[in-house]
C-alpha positions as CSV (number, residue, x, y, z in Angstrom):
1,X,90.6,-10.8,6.2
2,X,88.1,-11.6,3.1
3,X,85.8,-13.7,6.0
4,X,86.1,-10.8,8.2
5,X,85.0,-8.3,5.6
6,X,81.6,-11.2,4.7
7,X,80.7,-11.3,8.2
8,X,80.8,-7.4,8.4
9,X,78.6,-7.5,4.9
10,X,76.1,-10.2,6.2
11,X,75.9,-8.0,9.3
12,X,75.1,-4.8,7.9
13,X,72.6,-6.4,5.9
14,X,70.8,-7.7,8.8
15,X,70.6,-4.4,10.5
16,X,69.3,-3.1,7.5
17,X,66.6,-5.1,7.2
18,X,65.6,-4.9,10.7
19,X,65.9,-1.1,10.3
20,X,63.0,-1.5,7.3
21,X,60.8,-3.9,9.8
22,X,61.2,-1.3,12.4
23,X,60.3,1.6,10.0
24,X,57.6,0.0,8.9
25,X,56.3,-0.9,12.3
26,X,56.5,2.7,13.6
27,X,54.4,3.9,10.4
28,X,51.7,1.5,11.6
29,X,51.8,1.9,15.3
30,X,51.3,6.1,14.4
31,X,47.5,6.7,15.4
32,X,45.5,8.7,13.0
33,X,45.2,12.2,13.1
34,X,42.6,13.9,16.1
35,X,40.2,16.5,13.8
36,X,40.6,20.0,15.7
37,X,37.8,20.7,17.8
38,X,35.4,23.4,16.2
39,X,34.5,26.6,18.0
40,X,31.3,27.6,19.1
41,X,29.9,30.6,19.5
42,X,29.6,31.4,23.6
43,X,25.9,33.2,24.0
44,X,26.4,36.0,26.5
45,X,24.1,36.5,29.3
46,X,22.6,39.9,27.6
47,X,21.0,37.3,24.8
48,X,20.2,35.2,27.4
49,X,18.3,37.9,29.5
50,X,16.8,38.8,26.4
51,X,15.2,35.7,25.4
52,X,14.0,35.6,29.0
53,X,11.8,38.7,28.8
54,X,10.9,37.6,25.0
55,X,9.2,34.5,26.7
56,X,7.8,37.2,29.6
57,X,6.2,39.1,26.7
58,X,5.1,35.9,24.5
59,X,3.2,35.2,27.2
60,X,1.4,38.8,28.7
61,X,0.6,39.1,25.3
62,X,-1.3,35.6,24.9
63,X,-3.2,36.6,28.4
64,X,-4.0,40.0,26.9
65,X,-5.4,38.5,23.6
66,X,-8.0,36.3,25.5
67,X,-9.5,39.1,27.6
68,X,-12.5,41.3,26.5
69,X,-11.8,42.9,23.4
70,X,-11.5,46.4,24.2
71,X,-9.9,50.0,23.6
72,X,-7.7,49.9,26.0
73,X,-7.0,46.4,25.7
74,X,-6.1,46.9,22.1
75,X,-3.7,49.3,22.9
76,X,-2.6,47.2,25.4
77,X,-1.7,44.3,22.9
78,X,-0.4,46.9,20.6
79,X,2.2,48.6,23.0
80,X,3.5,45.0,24.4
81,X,3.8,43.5,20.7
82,X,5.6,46.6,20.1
83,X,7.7,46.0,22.7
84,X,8.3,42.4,21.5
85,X,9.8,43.2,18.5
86,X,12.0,45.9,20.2
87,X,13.0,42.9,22.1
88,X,13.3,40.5,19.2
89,X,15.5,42.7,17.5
90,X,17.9,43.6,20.7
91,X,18.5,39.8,21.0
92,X,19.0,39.8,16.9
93,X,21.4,42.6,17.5
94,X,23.5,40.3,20.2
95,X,23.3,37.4,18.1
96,X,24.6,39.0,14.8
97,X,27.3,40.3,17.3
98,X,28.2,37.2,18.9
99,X,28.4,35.6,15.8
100,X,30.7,38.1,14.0
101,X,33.5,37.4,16.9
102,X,33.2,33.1,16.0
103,X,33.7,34.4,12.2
104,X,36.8,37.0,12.5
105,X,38.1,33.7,15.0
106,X,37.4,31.2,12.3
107,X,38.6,33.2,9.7
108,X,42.3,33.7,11.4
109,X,42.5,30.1,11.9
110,X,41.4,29.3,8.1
111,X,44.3,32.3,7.2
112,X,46.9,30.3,9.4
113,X,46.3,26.9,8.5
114,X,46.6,27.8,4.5
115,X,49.9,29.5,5.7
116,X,51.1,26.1,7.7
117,X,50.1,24.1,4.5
118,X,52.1,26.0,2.1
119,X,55.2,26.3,4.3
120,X,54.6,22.7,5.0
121,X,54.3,21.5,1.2
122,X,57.8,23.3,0.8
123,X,59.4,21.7,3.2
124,X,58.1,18.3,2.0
125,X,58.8,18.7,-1.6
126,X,62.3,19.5,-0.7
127,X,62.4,16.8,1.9
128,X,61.1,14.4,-0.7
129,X,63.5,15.1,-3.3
130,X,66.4,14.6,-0.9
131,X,65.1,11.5,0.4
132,X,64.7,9.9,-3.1
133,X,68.4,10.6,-3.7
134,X,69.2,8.6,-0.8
135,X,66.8,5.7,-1.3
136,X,68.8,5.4,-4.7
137,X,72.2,4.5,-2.7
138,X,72.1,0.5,-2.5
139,X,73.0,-0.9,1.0
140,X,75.9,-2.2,0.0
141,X,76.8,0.7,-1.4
142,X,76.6,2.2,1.8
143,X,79.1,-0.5,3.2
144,X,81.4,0.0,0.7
145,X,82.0,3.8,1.4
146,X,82.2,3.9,5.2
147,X,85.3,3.3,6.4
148,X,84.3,0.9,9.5
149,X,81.2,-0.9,11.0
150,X,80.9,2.3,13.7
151,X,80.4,4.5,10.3
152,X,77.9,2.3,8.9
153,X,75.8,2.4,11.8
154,X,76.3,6.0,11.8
155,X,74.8,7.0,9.1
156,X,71.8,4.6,9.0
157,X,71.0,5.9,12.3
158,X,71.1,9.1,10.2
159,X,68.5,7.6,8.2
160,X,66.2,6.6,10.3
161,X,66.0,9.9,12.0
162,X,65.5,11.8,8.5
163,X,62.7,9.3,7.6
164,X,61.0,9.4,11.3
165,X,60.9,13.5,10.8
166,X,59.8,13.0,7.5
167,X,57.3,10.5,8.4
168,X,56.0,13.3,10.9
169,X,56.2,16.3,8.2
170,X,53.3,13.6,6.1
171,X,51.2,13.4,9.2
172,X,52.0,17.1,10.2
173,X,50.7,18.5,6.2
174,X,47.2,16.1,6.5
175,X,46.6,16.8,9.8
176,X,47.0,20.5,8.5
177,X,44.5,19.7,5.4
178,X,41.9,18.3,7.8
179,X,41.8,21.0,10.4
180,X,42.0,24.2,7.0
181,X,38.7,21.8,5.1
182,X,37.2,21.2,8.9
183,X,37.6,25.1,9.6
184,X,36.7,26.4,6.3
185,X,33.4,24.4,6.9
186,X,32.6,26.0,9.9
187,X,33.3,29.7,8.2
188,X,31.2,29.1,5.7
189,X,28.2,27.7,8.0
190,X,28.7,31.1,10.2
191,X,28.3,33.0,7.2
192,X,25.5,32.0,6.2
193,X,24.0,31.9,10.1
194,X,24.9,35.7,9.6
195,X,23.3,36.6,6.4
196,X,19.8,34.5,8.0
197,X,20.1,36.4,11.4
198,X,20.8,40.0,9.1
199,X,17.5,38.9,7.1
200,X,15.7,38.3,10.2
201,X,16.8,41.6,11.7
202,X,15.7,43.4,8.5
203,X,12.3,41.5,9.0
204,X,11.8,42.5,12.4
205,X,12.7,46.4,11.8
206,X,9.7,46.4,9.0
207,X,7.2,44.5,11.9
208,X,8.1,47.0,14.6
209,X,8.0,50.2,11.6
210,X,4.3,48.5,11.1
211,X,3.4,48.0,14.6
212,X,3.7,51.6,15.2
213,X,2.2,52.7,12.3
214,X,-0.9,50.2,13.3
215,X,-1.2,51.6,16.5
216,X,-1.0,55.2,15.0
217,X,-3.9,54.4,12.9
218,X,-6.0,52.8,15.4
219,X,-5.8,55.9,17.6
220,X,-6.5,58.0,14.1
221,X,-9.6,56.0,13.3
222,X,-10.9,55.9,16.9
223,X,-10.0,59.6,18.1
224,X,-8.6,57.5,21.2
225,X,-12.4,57.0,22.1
226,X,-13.8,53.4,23.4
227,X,-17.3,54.3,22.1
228,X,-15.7,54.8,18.5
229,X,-13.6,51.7,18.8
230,X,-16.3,49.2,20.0
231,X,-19.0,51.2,16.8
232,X,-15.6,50.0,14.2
233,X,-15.5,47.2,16.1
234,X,-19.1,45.6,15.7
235,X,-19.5,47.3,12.2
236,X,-16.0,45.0,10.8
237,X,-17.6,41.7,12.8
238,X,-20.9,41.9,11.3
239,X,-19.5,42.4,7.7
240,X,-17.0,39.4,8.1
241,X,-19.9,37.3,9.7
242,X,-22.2,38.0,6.5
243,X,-19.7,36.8,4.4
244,X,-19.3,33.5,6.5
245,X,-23.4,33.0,6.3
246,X,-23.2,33.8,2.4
247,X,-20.4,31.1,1.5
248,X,-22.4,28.7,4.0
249,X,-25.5,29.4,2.3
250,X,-24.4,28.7,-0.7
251,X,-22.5,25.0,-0.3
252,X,-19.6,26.4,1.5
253,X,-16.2,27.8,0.0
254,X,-14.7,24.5,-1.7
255,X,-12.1,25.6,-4.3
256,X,-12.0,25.6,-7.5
257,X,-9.2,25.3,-10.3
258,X,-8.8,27.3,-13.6
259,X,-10.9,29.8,-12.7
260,X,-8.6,32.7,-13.6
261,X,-9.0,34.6,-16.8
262,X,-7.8,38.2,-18.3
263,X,-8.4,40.3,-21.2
264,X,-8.5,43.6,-22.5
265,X,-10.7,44.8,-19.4
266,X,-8.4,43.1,-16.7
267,X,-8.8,39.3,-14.9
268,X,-11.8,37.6,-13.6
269,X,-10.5,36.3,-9.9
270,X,-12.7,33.4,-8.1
271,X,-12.0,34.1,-4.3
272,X,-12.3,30.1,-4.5
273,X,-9.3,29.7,-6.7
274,X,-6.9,26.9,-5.8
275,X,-4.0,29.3,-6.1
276,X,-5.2,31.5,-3.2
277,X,-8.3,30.1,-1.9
278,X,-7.1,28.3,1.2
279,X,-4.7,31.0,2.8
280,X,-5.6,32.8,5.5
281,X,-7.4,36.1,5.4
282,X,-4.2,38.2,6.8
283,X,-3.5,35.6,9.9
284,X,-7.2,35.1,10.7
285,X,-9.1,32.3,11.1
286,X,-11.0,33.4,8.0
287,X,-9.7,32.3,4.7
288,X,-10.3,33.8,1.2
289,X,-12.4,31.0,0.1
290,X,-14.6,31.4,2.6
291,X,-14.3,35.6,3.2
292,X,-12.3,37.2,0.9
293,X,-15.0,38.1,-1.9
294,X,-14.0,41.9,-1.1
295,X,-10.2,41.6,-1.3
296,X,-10.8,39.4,-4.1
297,X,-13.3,42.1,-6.2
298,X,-10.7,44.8,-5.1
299,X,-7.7,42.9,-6.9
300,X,-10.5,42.2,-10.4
301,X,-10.7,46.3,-10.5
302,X,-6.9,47.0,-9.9
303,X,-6.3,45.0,-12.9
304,X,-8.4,46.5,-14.8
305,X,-6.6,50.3,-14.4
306,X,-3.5,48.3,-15.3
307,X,-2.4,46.4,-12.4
308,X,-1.8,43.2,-13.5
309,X,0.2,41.9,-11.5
310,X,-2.3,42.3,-8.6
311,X,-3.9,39.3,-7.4
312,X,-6.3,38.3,-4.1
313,X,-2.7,37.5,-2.6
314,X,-1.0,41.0,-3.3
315,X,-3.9,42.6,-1.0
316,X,-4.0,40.1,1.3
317,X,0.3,39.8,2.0
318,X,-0.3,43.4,3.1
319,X,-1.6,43.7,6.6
320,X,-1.2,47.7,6.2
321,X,-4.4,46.8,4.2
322,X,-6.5,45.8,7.2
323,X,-7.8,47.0,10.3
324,X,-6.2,46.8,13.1
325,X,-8.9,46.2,15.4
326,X,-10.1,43.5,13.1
327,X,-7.4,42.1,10.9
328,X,-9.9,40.4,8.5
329,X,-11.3,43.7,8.1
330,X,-10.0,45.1,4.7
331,X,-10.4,48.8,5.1
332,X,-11.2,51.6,2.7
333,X,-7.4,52.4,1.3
334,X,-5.5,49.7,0.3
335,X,-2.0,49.5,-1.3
336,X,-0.7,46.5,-3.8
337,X,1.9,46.6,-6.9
338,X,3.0,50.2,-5.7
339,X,-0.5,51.3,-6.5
340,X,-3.1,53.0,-4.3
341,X,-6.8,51.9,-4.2
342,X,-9.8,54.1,-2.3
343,X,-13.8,53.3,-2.3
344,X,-15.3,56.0,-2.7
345,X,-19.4,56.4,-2.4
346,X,-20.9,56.3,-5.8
347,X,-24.2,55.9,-7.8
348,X,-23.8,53.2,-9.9
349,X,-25.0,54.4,-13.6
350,X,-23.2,57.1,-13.8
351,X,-19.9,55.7,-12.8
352,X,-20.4,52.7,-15.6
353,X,-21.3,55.3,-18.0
354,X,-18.3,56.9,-17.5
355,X,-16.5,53.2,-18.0
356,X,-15.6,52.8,-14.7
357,X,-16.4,49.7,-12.9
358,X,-18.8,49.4,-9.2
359,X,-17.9,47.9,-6.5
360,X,-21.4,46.7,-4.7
361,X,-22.2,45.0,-1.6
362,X,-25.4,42.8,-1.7
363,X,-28.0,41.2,1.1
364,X,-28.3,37.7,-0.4
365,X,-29.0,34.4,0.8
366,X,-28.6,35.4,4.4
367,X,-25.3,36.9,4.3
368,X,-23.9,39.3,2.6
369,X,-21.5,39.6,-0.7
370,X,-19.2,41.6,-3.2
371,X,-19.2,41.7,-6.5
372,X,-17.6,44.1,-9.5
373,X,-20.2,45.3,-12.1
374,X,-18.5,45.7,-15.1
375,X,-21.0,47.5,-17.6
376,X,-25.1,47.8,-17.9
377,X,-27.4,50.6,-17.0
378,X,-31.1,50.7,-15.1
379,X,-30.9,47.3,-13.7
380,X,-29.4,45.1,-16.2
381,X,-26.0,44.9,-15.1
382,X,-22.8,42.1,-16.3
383,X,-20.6,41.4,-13.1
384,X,-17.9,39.3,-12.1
385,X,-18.8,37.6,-9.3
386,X,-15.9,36.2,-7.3
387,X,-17.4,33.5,-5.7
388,X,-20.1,32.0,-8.3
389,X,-17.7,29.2,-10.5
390,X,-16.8,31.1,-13.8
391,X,-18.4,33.9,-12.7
392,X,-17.1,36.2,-15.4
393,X,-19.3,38.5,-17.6
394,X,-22.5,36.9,-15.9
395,X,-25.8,38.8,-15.3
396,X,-26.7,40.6,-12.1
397,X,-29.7,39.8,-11.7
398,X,-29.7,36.1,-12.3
399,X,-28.4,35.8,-9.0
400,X,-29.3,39.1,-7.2
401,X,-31.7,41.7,-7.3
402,X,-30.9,45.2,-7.3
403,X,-32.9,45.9,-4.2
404,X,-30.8,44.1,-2.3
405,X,-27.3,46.3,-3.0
406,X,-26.7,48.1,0.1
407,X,-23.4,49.6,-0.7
408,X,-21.8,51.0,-3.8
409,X,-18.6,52.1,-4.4
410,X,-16.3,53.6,-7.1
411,X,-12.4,52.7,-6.9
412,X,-10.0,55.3,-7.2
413,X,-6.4,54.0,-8.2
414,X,-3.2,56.0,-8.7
């Protein structure tokens, strides 16, 4: 009987062990978990059509902008660029939609996933409290207690089957992990695809408000007539081409650096300045350097009425501030730092006696230039000169005469 009882030890032991080589074995044979696909957003065929006749548009109005510039082809440009942004923002419209269904998606699947984790960490803390009471129990104190071989092999069948499920509940709970960090990823990515897209729809609604005002004021300053557009025309080419001939004359417009200076009057701008200097003059193929001597004397006086936050770059940012039938063409009313500015025809004594500064457009060196003049009377005048290097609180005269002033204008700023 006590051999009988050894051989039915020595056996249990043995399935035991091959039940651990086994267990072990199915832990390593288990394939990692698959990360859940990630959604993406389906774009319907309304954004499609609408990028279509974007690209239809894009290209009438490139046609349009090489043809003879004329009224009618102004308007023209104006009505189709309109109609661009309409467009623009349509298809913004759809995409902000589109979007907003992958997020509220998303988002239930983030909501469900922290819902399967924490049922899921329940379920294993409870299963791995259990589990560690029965890892405690000694094999042979498993013998010991059953009451024959078939009850032994009962209950570490039992076994393996609670430490296969619980093997499963491990993978189950990371798998879970990866697929709430892998989707809360993606929410957060959409999100911030939103907010761009909202910014860019916000941007387009303030181009298409602009457009239209444009337009409005093209057909304001030309009473609708050809003969009155082609007369603005040809007056806003001839100034902008003076201003090339001056800069050429003089060197060309390399920039300069520290040429920026205020006190109690306002700042001394150089239309050279390396802060400004080589952006373009509001999307042309003009620059400040080169051109912007009048947006660059308008910014010296709006500082000195208090603006000081004004700069060449706080006209030129606005393209409210320029012509629409010549976008380099800064026109007579501008607006920067919530202020307005208007040239108004002047004589040029009287307004410095009154301590207000001038405005003046000069013939010189076969162009033409502004500058501000700051203070003087019958000829002997101090300017700042926006192009000269330093030019601040220089004399008029040592590099123009006054016979050659051909425009002169008090600013008006409230």
């Amino acid at each position: 009987m006590w051999i009988h009882k050894r051989l039915a030890l020595a056996f249990c032991v043995i399935l035991l062990m091959l039940f651990a080589v086994s267990n072990r074995a199915a832990f390593a044979d288990d394939p990692t978990p698959t990360p859940t696909p990630t959604p993406s957003s389906n774009n319907s065929q309304a954004i499609a059509d609408l990028q279509k006749q974007i690209q239809d548009y894009e290209s009438k109005i490139a046609d349009l902008q090489g043809q003879e510039k004329t009224f009618s082809s102004q308007i023209s440009v104006m009505d189709n660029q309109i109609k661009l942004t309409e467009l623009r923002i349509d298809a913004t419209k759809e995409q902000i939609d589109d979007l907003g269904k992958d997020i509220d998606i998303t988002k239930k699947k983030v909501t469900n996933l922290q819902s399967n984790i924490d049922s899921s960490t329940k379920v294993l803390i409870g299963r791995i409290a259990a589990v560690y009471q029965v890892g405690r129990i000694a094999p042979w104190e498993i013998f010991l207690a059953a009451n024959n071989i078939g009850d032994v092999l009962s209950r570490l069948k039992y076994l393996r089957i609670v430490q296969i499920y619980d093997k499963k509940q491990v993978y189950a709970a990371e798998q879970a992990k990866n697929d709430y960090n892998n989707q809360k990823a993606i929410f957060e990515d959409k999100q911030t695809e939103a907010e761009a897209l909202s910014k860019k729809l916000s941007d387009y609604t303030d181009q298409l408000d602009q457009e239209k005002s444009s337009k409005q004021t093209l057909l304001a300053q030309t009473q609708g007539s050809e003969s009155n557009y082609q007369k603005l025309l040809a007056q806003a080419q001839a100034q902008l081409a003076g201003f090339s001939r001056f800069t050429s004359s003089q060197g060309g417009a390399s920039l300069l650096s520290g040429q920026t200076s205020c006190d109690d009057w306002g700042c001394y701008y150089n239309q050279r300045d390396t802060q400004w200097g080589g952006l373009s003059l509001n999307g042309t193929q003009y620059t400040i350097a080169s051109d912007g001597c009048l947006v660059t004397s308008m910014a010296m006086v709006m500082t000195h009425y208090g603006h000081r936050g004004v700069t060449p770059i706080s006209i030129n940012s606005n393209s409210d501030n320029f012509a629409s039938y010549y976008p380099a063409y800064l026109l007579y009313t501008i607006h920067a730092d919530g202020a307005t500015a208007q040239r108004v025809s002047a004589s040029i004594d009287s307004t410095l006696s009154d301590g207000s500064p001038v405005v003046v457009g000069v013939h010189a060196y076969g162009g033409t230039h502004f500058v501000v003049l700051k203070s003087g009377s019958g000829g002997n005048y101090v300017m700042r000169d926006p192009y000269v290097p330093n030019g601040k609180d220089i004399n008029f005269t040592d590099h123009y005469s006054v016979g050659s002033i051909f425009e002169i204008d008090k600013v008006i700023v409230n």
